[in-house]
Backbone as a chain_set.jsonl record, in Angstrom:
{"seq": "XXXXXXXXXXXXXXXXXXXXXXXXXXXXXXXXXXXXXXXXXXXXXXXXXXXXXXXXXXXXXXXXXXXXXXXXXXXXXXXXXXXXXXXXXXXXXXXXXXXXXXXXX", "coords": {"N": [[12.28, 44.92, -15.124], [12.094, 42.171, -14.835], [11.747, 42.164, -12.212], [9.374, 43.032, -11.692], [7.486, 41.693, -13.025], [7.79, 39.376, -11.853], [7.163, 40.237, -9.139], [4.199, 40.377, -9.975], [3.28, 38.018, -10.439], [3.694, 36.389, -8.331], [1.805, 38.222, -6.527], [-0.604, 37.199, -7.621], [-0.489, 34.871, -7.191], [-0.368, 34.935, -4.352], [-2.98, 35.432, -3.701], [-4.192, 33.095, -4.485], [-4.145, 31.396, -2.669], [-5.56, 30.024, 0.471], [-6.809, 29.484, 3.484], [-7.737, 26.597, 5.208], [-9.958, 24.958, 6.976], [-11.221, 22.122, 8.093], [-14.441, 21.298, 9.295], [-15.794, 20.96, 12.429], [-16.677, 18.174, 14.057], [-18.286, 16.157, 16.597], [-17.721, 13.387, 17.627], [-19.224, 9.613, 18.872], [-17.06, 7.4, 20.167], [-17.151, 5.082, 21.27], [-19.609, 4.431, 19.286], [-20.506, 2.906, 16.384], [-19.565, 3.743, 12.992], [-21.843, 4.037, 10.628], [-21.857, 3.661, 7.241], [-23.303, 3.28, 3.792], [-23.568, 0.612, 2.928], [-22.38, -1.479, -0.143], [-21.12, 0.86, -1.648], [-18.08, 1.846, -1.741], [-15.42, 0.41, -0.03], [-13.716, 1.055, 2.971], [-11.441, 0.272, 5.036], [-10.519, 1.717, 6.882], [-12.376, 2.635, 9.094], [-13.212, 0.045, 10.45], [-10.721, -0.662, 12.059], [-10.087, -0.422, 14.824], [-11.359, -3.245, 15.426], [-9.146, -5.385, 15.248], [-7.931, -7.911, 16.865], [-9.952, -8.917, 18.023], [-12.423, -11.606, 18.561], [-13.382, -13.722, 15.766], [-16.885, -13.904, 14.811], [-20.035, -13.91, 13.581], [-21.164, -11.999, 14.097], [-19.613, -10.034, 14.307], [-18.749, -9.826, 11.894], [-20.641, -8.711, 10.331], [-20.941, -6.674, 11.818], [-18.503, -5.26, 11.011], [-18.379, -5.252, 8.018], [-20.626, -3.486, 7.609], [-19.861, -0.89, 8.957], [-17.145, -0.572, 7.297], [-18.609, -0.189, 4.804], [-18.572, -1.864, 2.768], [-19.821, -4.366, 0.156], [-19.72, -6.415, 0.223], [-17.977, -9.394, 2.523], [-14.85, -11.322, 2.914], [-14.09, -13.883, 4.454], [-10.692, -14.274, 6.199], [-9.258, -17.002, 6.733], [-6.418, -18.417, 8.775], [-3.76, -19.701, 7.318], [-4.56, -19.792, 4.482], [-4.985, -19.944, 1.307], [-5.63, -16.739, -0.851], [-7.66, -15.694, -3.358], [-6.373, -13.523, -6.125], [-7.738, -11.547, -7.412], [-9.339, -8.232, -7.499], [-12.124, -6.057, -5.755], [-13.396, -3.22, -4.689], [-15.199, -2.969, -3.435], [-15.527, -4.607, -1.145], [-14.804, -6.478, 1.815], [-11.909, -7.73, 3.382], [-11.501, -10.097, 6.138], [-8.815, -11.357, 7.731], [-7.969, -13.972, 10.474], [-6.202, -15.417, 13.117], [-5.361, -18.839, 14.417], [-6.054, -19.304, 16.734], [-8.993, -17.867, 16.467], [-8.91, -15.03, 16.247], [-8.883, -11.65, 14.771], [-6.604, -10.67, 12.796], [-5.794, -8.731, 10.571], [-7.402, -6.165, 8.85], [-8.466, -5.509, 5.543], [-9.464, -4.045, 2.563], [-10.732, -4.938, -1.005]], "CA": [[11.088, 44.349, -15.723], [11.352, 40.467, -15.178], [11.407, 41.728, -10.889], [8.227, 43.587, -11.466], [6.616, 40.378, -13.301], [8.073, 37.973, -10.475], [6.147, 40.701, -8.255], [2.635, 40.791, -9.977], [2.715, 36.881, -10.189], [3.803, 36.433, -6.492], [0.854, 38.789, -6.305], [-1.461, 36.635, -7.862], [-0.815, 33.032, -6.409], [-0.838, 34.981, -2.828], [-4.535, 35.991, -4.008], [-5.272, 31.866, -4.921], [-3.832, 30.957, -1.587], [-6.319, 30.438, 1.521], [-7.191, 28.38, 4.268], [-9.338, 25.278, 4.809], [-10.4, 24.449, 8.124], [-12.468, 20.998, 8.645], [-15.893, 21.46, 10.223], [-15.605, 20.289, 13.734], [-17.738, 17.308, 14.598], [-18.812, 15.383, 17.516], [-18.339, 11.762, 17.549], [-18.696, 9.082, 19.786], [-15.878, 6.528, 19.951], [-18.184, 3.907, 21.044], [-20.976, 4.321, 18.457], [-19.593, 2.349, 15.352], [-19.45, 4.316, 12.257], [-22.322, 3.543, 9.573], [-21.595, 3.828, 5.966], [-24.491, 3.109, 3.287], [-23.211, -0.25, 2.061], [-22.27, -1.213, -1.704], [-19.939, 1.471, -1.624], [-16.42, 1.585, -2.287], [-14.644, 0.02, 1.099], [-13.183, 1.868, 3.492], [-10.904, -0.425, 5.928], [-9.856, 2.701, 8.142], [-13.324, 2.371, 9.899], [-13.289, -1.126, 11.279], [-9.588, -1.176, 12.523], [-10.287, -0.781, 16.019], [-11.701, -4.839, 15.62], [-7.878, -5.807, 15.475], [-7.095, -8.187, 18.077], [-11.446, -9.343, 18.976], [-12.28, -13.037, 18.312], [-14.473, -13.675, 14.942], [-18.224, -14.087, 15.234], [-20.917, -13.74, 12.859], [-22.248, -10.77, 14.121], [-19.169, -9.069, 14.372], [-18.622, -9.946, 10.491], [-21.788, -8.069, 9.324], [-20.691, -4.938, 11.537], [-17.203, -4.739, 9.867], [-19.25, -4.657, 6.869], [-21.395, -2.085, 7.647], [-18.273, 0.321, 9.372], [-16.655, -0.108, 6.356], [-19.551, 0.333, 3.794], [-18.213, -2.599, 1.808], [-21.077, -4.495, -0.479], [-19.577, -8.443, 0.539], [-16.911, -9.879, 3.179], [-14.297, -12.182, 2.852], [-13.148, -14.499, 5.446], [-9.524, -15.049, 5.631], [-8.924, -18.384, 7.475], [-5.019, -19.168, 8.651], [-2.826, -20.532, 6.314], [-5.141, -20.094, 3.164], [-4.51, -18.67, -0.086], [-6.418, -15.802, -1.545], [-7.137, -15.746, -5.443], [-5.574, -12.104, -6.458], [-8.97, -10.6, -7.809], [-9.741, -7.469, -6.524], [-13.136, -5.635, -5.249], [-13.374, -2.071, -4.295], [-16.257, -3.588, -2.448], [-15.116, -5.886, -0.667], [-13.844, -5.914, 3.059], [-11.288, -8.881, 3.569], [-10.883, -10.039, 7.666], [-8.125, -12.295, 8.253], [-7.5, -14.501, 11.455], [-5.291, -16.868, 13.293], [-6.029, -20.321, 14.799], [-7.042, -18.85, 17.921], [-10.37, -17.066, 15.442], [-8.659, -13.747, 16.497], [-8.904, -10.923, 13.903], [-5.264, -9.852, 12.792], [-6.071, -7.75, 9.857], [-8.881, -6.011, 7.974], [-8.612, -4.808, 4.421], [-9.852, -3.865, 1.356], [-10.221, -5.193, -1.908]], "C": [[10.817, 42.953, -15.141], [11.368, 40.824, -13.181], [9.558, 42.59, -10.908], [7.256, 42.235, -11.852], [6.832, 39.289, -12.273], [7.023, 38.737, -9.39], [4.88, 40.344, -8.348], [2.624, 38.833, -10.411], [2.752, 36.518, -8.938], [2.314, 36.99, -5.872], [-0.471, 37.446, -6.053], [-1.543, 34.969, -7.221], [-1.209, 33.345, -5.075], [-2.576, 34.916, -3.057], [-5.365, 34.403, -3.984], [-4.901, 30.799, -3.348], [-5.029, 30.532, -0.561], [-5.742, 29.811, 2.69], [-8.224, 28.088, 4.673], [-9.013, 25.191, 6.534], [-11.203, 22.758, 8.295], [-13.238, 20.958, 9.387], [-16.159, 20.441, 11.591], [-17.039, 19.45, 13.7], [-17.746, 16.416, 16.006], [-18.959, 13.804, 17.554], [-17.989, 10.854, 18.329], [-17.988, 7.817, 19.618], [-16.591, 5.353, 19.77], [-19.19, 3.72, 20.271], [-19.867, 4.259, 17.245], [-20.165, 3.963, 14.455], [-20.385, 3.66, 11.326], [-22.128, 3.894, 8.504], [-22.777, 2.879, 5.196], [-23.53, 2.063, 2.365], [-23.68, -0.506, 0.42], [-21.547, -0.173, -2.338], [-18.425, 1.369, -1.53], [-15.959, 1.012, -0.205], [-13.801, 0.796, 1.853], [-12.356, 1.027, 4.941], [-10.775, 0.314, 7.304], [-11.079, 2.448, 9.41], [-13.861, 1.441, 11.016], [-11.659, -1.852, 11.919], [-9.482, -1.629, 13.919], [-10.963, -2.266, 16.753], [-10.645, -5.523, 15.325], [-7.945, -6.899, 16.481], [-8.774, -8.601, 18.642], [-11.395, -10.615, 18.204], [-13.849, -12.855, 17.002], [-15.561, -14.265, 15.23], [-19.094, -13.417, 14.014], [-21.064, -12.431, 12.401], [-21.292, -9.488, 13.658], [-18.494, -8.502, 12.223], [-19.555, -8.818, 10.0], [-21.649, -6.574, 9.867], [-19.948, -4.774, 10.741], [-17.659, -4.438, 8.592], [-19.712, -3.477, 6.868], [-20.041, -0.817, 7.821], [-17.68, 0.612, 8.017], [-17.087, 0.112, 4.877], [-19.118, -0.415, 2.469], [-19.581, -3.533, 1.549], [-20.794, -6.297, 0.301], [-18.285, -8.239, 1.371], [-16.759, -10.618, 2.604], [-13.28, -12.963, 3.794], [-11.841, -15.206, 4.863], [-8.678, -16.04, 6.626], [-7.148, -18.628, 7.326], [-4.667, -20.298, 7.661], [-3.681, -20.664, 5.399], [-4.759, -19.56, 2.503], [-5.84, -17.987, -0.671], [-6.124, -15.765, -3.211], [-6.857, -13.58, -5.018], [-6.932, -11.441, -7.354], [-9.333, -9.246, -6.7], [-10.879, -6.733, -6.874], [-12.834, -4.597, -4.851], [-14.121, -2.264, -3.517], [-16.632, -4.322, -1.823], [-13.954, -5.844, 0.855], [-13.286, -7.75, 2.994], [-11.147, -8.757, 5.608], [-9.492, -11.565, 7.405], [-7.877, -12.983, 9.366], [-6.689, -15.499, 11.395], [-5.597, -17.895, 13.671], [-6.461, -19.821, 15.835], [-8.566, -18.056, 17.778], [-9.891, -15.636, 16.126], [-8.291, -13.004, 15.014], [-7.559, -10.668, 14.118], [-5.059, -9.303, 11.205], [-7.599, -7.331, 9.187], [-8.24, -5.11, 6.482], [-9.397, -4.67, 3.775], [-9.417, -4.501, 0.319], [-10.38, -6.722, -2.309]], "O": [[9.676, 42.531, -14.95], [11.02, 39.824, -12.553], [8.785, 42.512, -9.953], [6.405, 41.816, -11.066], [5.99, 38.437, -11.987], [6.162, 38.066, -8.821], [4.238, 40.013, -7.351], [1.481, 38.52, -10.744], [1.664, 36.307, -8.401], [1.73, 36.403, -4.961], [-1.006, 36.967, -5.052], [-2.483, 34.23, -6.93], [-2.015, 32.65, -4.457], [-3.236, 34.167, -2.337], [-6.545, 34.243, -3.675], [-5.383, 29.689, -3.119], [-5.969, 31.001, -1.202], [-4.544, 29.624, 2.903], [-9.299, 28.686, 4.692], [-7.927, 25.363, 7.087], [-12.062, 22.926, 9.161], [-12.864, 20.513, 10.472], [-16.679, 19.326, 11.565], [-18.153, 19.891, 13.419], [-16.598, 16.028, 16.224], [-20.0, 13.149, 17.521], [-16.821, 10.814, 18.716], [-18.478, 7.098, 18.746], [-16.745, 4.703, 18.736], [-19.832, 2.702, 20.532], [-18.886, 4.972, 17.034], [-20.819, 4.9, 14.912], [-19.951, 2.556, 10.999], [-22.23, 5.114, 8.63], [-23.2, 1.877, 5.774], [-22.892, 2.428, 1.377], [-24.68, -0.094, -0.167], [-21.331, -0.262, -3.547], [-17.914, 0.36, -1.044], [-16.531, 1.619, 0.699], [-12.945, 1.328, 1.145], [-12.888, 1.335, 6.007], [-10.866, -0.165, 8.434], [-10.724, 2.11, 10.539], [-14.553, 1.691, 12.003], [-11.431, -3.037, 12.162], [-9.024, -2.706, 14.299], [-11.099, -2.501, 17.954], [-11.013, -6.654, 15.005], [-8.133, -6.19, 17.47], [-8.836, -8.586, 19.871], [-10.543, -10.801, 17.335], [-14.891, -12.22, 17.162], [-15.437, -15.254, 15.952], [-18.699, -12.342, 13.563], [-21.103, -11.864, 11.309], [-21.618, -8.467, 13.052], [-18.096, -7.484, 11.655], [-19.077, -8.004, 9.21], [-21.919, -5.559, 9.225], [-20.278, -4.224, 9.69], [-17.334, -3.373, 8.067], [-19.275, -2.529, 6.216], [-19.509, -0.117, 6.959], [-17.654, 1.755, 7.562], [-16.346, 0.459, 3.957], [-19.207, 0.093, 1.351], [-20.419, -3.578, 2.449], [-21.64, -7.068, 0.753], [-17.549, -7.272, 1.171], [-17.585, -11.065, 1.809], [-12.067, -12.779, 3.898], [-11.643, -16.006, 3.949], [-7.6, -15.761, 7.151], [-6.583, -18.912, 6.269], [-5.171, -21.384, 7.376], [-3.845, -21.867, 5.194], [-4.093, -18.565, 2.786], [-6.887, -18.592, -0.901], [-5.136, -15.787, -3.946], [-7.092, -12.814, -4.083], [-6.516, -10.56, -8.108], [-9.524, -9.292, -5.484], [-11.022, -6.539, -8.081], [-11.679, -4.673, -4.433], [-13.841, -1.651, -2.487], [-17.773, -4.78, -1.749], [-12.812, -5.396, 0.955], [-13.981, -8.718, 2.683], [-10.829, -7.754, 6.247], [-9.726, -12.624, 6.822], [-6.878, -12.324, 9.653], [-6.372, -16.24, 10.465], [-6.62, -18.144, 13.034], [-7.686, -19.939, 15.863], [-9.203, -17.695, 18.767], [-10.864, -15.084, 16.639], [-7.569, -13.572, 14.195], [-7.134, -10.454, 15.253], [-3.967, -9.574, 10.706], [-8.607, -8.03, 9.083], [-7.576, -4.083, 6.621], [-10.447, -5.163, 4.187], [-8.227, -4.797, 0.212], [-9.841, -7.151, -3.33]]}, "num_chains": 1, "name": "protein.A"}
């Protein structure tokens, strides 16, 4: 009895089983990524600006890439208050104005 019930549930999870694929897309490396800012932050998007020197302009893409609503520059050797933003991209640099992180939050 209890191998026939181990059978007809075995049965049934094979039945809830599948597989997922992800819908192949096309994208080009060089064409940033837009996201409809005011949205939750997404850091993963603007990583590849690691290691470029800060600039205005490049402030308001990282924004955009990562579909965060406000930046926050994070100037060497400062302290950050501990509030956090879901909407909110943080850059950090060093004295040389080189980007060496991007987060969230």
């Amino acid at each position: 009895m209890r191998i026939a019930l181990a059978f007809a549930m075995s049965l049934c999870l094979a039945a809830c089983t599948g597989s997922y694929s992800a819908p192949e897309t096309s994208v080009d490396p060089a064409e940033p990524i837009k996201r409809p800012l005011g949205m939750t932050c997404d850091a993963s998007f603007a990583q590849h600006h690691v290691g470029e020197k800060v600039t205005q302009e490049l402030g308001l893409v990282i924004r955009e890439e990562t579909g965060a609503k406000s930046l926050r520059w994070g100037p060497p050797n400062s302290a950050w208050t501990m509030d956090y933003s879901e909407t909110r991209v943080n850059v950090r640099y060093d004295e040389t104005m080189t980007i060496t992180a991007i987060t969230c939050g």
